[in-house]
Structures are given as structure tokens and as C-alpha cells.
LOMARSE-519311 format. One record per residue (C-alpha): residue in three letters; y negated, z, x negated. Coordinates in steps of 0.25 Angstrom, whole numbers, plus 5000, padded with zeros to 4 digits. Each point is the difference from the previous one (the first is absolute). Layout:
ALAYZX;...
//
This chain:
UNK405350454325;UNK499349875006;UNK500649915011;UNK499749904989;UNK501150074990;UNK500950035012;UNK500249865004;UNK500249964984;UNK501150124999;UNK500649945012;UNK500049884998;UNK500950034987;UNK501050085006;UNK500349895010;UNK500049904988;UNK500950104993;UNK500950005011;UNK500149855001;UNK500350004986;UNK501150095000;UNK500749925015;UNK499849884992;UNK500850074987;UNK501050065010;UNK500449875006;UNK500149904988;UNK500850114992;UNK501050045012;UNK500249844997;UNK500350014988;UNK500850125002;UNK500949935010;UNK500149884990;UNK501350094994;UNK500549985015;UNK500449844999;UNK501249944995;UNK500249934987;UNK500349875009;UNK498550055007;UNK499350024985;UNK500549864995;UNK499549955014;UNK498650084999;UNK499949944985;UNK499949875004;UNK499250015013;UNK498850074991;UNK500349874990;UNK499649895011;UNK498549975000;UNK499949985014;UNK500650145004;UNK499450084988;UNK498949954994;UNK499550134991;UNK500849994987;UNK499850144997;UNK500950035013;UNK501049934994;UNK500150084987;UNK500050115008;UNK501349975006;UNK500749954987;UNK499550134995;UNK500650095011;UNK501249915000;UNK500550024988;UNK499950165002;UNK500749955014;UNK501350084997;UNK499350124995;UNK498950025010;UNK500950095008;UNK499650124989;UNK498649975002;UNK498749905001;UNK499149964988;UNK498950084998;UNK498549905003;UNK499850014986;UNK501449924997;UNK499849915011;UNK498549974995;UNK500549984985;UNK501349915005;UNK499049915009;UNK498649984993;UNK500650054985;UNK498950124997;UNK500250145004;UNK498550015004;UNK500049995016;UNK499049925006;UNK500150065016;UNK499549885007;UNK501149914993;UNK501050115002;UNK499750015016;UNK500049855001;UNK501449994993;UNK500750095008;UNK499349945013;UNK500549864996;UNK501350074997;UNK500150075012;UNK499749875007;UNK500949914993;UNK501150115002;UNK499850015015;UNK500049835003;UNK501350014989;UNK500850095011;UNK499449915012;UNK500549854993;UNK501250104996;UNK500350045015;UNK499549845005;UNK501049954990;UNK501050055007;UNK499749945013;UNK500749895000;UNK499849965016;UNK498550055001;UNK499649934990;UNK500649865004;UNK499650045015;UNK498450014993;UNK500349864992;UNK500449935015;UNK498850065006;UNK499249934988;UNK500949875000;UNK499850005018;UNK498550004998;UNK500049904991;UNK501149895006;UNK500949994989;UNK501249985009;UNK501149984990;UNK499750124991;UNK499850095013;UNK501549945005;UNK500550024987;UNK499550184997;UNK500350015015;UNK501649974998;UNK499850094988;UNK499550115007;UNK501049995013;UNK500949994990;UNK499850134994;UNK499950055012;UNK501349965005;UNK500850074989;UNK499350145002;UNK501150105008;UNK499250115000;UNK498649995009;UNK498850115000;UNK498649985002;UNK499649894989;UNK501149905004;UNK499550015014;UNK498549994996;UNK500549864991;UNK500949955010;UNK498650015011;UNK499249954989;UNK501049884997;UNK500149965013;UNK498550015003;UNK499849894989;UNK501149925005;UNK499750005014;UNK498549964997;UNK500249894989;UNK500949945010;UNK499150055013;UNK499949865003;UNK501449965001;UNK500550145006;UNK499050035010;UNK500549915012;UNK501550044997;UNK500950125001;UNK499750064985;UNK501350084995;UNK498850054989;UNK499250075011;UNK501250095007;UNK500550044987;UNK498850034995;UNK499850105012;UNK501250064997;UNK499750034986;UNK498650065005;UNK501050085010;UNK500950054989;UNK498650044991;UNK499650085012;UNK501350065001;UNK500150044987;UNK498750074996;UNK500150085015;UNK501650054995;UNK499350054987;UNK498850065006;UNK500850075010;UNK500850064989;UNK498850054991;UNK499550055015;UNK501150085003;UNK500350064986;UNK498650044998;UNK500150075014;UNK501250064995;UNK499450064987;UNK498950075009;UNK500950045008;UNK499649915012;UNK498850085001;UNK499549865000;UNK500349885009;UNK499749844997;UNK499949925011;UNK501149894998;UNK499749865007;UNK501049915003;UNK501050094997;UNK500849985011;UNK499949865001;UNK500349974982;UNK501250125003;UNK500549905012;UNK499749864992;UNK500950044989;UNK501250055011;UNK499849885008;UNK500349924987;UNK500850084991;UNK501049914997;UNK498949894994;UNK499350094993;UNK501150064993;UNK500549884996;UNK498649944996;UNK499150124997;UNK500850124993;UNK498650064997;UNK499750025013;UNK501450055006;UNK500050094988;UNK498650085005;UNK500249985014;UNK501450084997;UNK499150124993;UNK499050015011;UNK501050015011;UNK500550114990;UNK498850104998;UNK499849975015;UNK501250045007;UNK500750074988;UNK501349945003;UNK501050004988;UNK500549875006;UNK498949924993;UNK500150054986;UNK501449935000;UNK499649885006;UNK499049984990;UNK500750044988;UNK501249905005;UNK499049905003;UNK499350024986;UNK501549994994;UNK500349875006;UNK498549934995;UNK500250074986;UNK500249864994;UNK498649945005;UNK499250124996;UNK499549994986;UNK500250144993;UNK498650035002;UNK500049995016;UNK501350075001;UNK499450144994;UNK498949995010;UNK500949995013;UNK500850124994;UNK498750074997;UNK499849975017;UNK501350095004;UNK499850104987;UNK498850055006;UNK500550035013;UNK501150084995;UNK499150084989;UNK499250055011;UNK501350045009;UNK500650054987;UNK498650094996;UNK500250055016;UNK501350054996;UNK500849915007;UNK501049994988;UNK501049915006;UNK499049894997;UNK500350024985;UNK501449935001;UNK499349855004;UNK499050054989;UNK501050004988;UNK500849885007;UNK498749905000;UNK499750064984;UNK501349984996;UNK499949855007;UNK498750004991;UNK500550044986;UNK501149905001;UNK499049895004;UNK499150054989;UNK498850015011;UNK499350114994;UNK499449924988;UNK498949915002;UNK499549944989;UNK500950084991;UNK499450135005;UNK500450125011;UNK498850085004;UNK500050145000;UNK499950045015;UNK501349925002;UNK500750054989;UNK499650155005;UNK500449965014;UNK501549954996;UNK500250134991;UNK499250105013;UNK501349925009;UNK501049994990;UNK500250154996;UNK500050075014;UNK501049885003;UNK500750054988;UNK500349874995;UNK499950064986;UNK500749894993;UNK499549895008;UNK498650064994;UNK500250024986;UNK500449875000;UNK498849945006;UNK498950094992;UNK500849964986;UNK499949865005;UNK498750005005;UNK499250104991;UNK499349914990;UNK499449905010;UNK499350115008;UNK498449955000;UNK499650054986;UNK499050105004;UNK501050095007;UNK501249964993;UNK500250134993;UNK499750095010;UNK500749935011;UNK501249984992;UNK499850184995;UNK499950075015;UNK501249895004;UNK500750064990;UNK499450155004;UNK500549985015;UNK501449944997;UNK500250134994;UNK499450105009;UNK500949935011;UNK501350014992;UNK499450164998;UNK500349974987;UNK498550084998;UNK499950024985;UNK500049864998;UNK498749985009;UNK499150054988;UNK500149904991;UNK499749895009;UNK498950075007;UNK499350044990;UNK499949864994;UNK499249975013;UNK498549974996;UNK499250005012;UNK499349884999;UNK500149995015;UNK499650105011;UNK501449965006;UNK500750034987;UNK499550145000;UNK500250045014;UNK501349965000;UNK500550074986;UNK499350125006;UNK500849985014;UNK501350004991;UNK499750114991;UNK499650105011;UNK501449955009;UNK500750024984;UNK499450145000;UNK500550025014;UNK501349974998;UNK500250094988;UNK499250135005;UNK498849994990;UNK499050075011;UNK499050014991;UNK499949874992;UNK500149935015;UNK498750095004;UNK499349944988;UNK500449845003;UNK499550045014;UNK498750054995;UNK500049884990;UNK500049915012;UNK499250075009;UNK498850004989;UNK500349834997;UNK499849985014;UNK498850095001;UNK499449934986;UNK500449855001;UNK499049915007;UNK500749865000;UNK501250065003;UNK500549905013;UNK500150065016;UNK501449985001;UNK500350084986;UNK499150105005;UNK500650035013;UNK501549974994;UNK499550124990;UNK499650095009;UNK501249985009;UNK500950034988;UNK499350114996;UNK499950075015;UNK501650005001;UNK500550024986;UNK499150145001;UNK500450035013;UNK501749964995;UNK499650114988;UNK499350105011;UNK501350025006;UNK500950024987;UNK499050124998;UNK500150055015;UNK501250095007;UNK501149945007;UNK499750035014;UNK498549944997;UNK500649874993;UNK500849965013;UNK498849995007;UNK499249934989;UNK501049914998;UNK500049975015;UNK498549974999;UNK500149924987;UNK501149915006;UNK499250005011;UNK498849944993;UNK500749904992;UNK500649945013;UNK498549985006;UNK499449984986;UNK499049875002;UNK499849974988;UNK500949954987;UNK500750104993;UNK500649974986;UNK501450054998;UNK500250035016;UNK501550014998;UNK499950094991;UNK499250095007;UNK501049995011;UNK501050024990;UNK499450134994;UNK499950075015;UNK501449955003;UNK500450094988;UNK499150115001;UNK500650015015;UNK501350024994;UNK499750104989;UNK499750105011;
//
């Protein structure tokens, strides 16, 4: 073949490859057109109706099209030959006009969800029209959004990161439009303006301390970030505890959480969840399930490390959440924090508690995971109730649609097994497990390894069934052992311990 023809060939196969990125990219925009709200669609409807915004009509047809099928785009997009036909009313596609259209879609879509976000800015965007009104001179109308802004301002309780970056902002354009009258005096606008930029700093350093120190934890500080300024943002918030917790919840809030992974002192879990109690007014509902989300993962990692007296605040702070209705966000519970109440809830054995809960809460899990979420719930209540011929139903109604889904039935299927003495289906689930891990290629690290770990000790709990007396003492021994020094996570930890505990008495 002539270099000639090799160039051509090549030159078409990164062609084709553009083609296709550019395909991917407008359709994953059209896709995720099923994620906005109807407040959202009705929004996006008349963003693409303004000229100035959107001046391709086509893309406006497109997204009266698309939002009309809005509530049923869920089950799945229009085929390019529907889209094609609903936009340019023939069924022949012409490619060039069908790239352009989903370009200028995907553009129109993507400005729609920044004016959607600036929109919402209240103070940033009066803090931009006083930079504007400043350069201009227009003194009254500078005067007049200023008052607005530090007004707004005034009324917010609870401070993070974007109401320090406006306060700065806004006192930057105060201080220089009056720069004049303010620069041979003793400005208030400048030390509270250093303040602010003292608070910033404190709170970004709090947060970056704690995803430092949590993210040495999950590798099992094999590795080490170098904190700056810790000592000195630690000692800032001590010196001035009493101001801050009176002005700035946010950052007492964290500041209480890094003190707790650092020193592991129990004493700060209370303190916080008192202190989060006494500012539950002030925190929108939203705010609220972040700050329990803080000490929640705190006590899931001692929790998975077998320290089970942590499940008592656990239930205590979920049953504070169900009768705040903090779980839903936008009417929906996600899966993994439906999973993690039911993984706490049933070794707890807060059975009714539970039911109650997953009958509540069971039509407003994501609608992707509904239905298996809601099935190996169900499944795991009765396995821990050893109510085992009810399991079935429920865990056969499990899908798979998520690697997580299927590791987890299989976990609960070989403990099932287990528990009632079916050797041989359990060697089957193990070899079912170990040929999944072998075969799947996106299956996550962490699942992997969880998988592994699981598989490691529940054959080495069914080795010592199948061994004499005298040799199960010993193995026991060792498998207790290996549990107490074990590194990594291992699902259904208790129960392992649990298992040995009985088997220790059987002999």
C-alpha cells in the first residue's frame, strides 16, 4: 500500500473518530435532558425562545420536542431519525444539518444550566453590576445595589466559602468607589473585609484537612499529606471558639469533625451533634443532611472496623433524620443511603424501626435502583430475623443492573447457604463469585478487593465445618486471628465473628 493511501486511510479514521466524540458528546446532552426538573424544562423552553440567547430556531424545536416527551424520557431517548423528522419534518437525514443541530443544542443546553446556576446568584451578580456601576461613576445606583447586596448578606446564618468570597468582593467595591473619602480614615470596611478573607482561609483549610485525613485513612495511612497551617487554623478556631460558634456554625461544625478523626475522641461526636441540634432551625434541610453525612462517615468506618458500639449514635442520628424527613432531597432517597440505613439497622435490630422506614421510603429511591434497592432490603431483613425461606423471593427479584447489586445478593446467598448447611450450593455461589471477579473488567477496586476478602473468609469459615475438632480450635484461632489484623474492609465482619463465636461453642 502507498504512503499516499496510508495518509488518506488515516486520515479517515481520525475523521471517524472525531465524528463519533462529537456524536458522544451532543447525545450524552440530550440524554441528561431527562435529568432537569419540569421547573428546569419550562426554564430551558424559554431560554432557547430568546433571540439573543439562542438564535438557531431548529434548536428551539428541538427542545419543544424533547419537552413534550419530558416525563417519559426516563424509558428512553428518540432514536436521530424521530429527532430528525420532529425538527426538519422529513425523515431523510441530512448529517451536516444533523451535527449542526445537536451542536447548537448542546451549546444552548450547556449556557442554559450556567444562566440557571448565575440566576441564582443573587449577590455575585449585584457584586458584578457595582463593579460595572463603580467604573462607570454612577454613584446613586452603585449606593442603592450596594445596600441591597449587604443586606442580603446581613440575613445569611449560615457562612461557607461563596458568602466569604461576596462579602470580599462587596467590600472591595465599596472600599474603592469611596477610596477617596476612606483612605485617610480608619475604614471599618477594610478590617472586616480581613476578617472575612481570615474566615475563607479557615474554612477551605478545615475541609482540605478532612479530605486529607480521610483519604490517608482509606489507604491506610500508607500515605501522608503535608498539612500547612494546621496548627495555627486548629489554634485560631480555639482562640475564638466562642465568636465563631455563635457567627460561623459551618466552621465549628468541621472543625469539631477533624478534631474527631484526629484524636478519635468520642467527646467531639457529642459536641457536634449538640451543637448541630441547637442550629437546626438556621439550616435549610439541605445543609442539615450534609453535616450529618460529616459524623455518619466517621462512625461507618468504625462500624466496618468492627467497633459496634458505634451503631447506637448511628440509629440515634437516623432516627433524628427520619423524623426531620432529611433523607429526601428533591423528593428522592438514593440508593447507597437507603442501603446504609438497612446495612445499620438490622444488626441493631431495630426491626420495626426498619420496616417502617423502607415502607415509607421505598417508592422515592432513584428510579434506577428502585427495585433492586427496595428487593435485597427486603432479602437482608429476613435473613437477619433467620426467617431464611422468605429470603428467596426477595433475592431473586434482584436484577443486577449494578456490579454492587450482584456482589451483594451473592454475599447474602452464600451467608444464607451457611446458615442452613447447604455445602454444596455455597461451594457453587463461591465459584460463581470467583469466576465474576476473574471475568468482569469494570468491576471498581474497592468491590474487587471487598470480594476477595469475602470470599477468603467465608471459605475458610466453611473449611473448618468440614475439619475435626481438635484442628478446628486451631483454625478458629487463626481465623479470628486474621480478622482482628485484617487491613482491609470486610462485609458482614460481625457476622464472621459471630460464626467462630459459635463454632467455638459447638466443640
Amino acid at each position: 500500500m502507498s504512503n499516499q493511501n496510508c495518509a488518506l486511510i488515516e486520515k479517515l479514521y481520525c475523521f471517524g473518530i472525531k465524528i463519533f466524540i462529537f456524536f458522544a458528546k451532543g447525545l450524552i446532552m440530550v440524554e441528561h435532558f431527562k435529568d432537569l426538573t419540569k421547573k428546569e424544562v419550562a426554564g430551558i423552553q424559554k431560554f432557547a425562545a430568546s433571540p439573543f440567547l439562542n438564535s438557531n430556531k431548529q434548536v428551539t424545536k428541538l427542545i419543544t420536542f424533547l419537552s413534550a416527551l419530558h416525563p417519559y424520557l426516563q424509558e428512553g431517548l428518540p432514536d436521530r431519525k424521530s429527532i430528525y423528522n420532529a425538527v426538519f419534518d422529513t425523515e431523510k437525514i441530512d448529517e451536516i444539518n444533523y451535527r449542526k443541530l445537536i451542536s447548537d443544542f448542546t451549546r444552548v443546553f450547556e449556557n442554559f444550566l450556567i444562566y440557571n446556576k448565575l440566576e441564582k446568584e443573587t449577590v455575585r451578580n449585584k457584586i458584578k453590576l457595582l463593579n460595572s456601576l463603580r467604573l462607570m461613576g454612577i454613584r446613586k445606583r452603585f449606593m442603592s445595589n450596594y445596600k441591597e447586596a449587604a443586606a442580603i448578606q446581613k440575613k445569611i446564618k449560615i457562612k461557607d466559602n461563596t458568602y466569604y468570597e461576596d462579602q470580599i468582593e462587596l467590600l472591595t467595591e465599596f472600599y474603592y468607589f469611596n477610596y477617596d473619602k476612606l483612605r485617610n480614615v480608619h475604614s471599618e470596611c477594610l478590617q472586616d473585609k480581613s476578617d472575612n478573607i481570615d474566615m475563607e482561609f479557615v474554612f477551605h483549610k478545615l475541609h482540605m484537612y478532612l479530605e486529607m485525613i480521610f483519604n490517608e485513612y482509606m489507604n491506610n495511612k500508607s500515605i501522608t499529606y503535608k498539612k500547612t497551617f494546621y496548627n495555627e487554623v486548629i489554634n485560631y478556631v480555639r482562640m475564638n471558639e466562642k465568636n465563631i460558634m455563635k457567627h460561623h456554625p459551618g466552621i465549628y461544625l468541621i472543625y469539631n469533625i477533624v478534631l474527631l478523626w484526629k484524636t478519635s475522641d468520642d467527646k467531639f461526636i457529642k459536641i457536634f451533634l449538640d451543637y448541630l441540634e441547637s442550629q437546626t432551625k438556621i439550616f435549610p434541610i439541605k445543609k442539615l443532611k450534609y453535616y450529618f453525612y460529616y459524623i455518619l462517615t466517621y462512625l461507618s468506618v468504625k462500624i466496618n472496623a468492627g467497633e459496634v458500639k458505634y451503631r447506637e449514635v448511628n440509629m440515634q442520628i437516623f432516627k433524628r433524620m427520619l423524623a426531620k424527613d432529611i433523607f429526601l432531597i428533591d423528593n428522592i432517597i438514593t440508593h447507597s443511603d437507603f442501603n446504609s440505613v438497612v446495612n445499620i439497622a438490622l444488626p441493631a435490630k431495630e426491626y420495626d424501626w426498619l420496616k417502617k422506614f423502607m415502607e415509607k421510603y421505598k417508592n422515592n429511591i432513584e428510579p434506577e435502583f428502585q427495585k433492586d434497592a427496595y428487593n435485597l432490603a427486603m432479602a437482608k431483613f429476613y435473613f437477619h430475623k433467620k426467617e431464611f425461606q422468605k429470603v428467596y423471593p426477595f433475592l431473586n427479584e434482584v436484577q443486577y443492573k449494578d456490579s454492587g447489586y450482584y456482589l451483594n445478593s451473592k454475599f447474602l446467598l452464600a451467608r444464607l447457604y451457611y446458615e442452613m448447611r447447604k455445602d454444596d450450593p455455597l461451594e457453587y455461589v463461591l465459584q460463581n463469585l470467583r469466576q465474576y471477579l476473574r471475568e468482569k473488567k469494570n468491576i471498581s477496586g474497592d468491590y474487587l478487593s471487598i470480594s476477595k476478602t469475602f470470599v477468603k473468609y467465608i471459605t475458610a469459615l466453611l473449611k473448618i465445618t468440614e475439619t475435626d475438632k481438635k484442628k478446628a480450635k486451631q483454625e478458629i484461632h487463626i481465623l479470628r486471628k486474621e480478622l482482628d489484623n485484617e487491613k482491609k474492609l470486610v462485609p458482614n465482619k460481625i457476622w464472621f465473628y459471630e460464626k467462630t463465636d459459635e463454632l467455638s461453642k459447638s466443640l
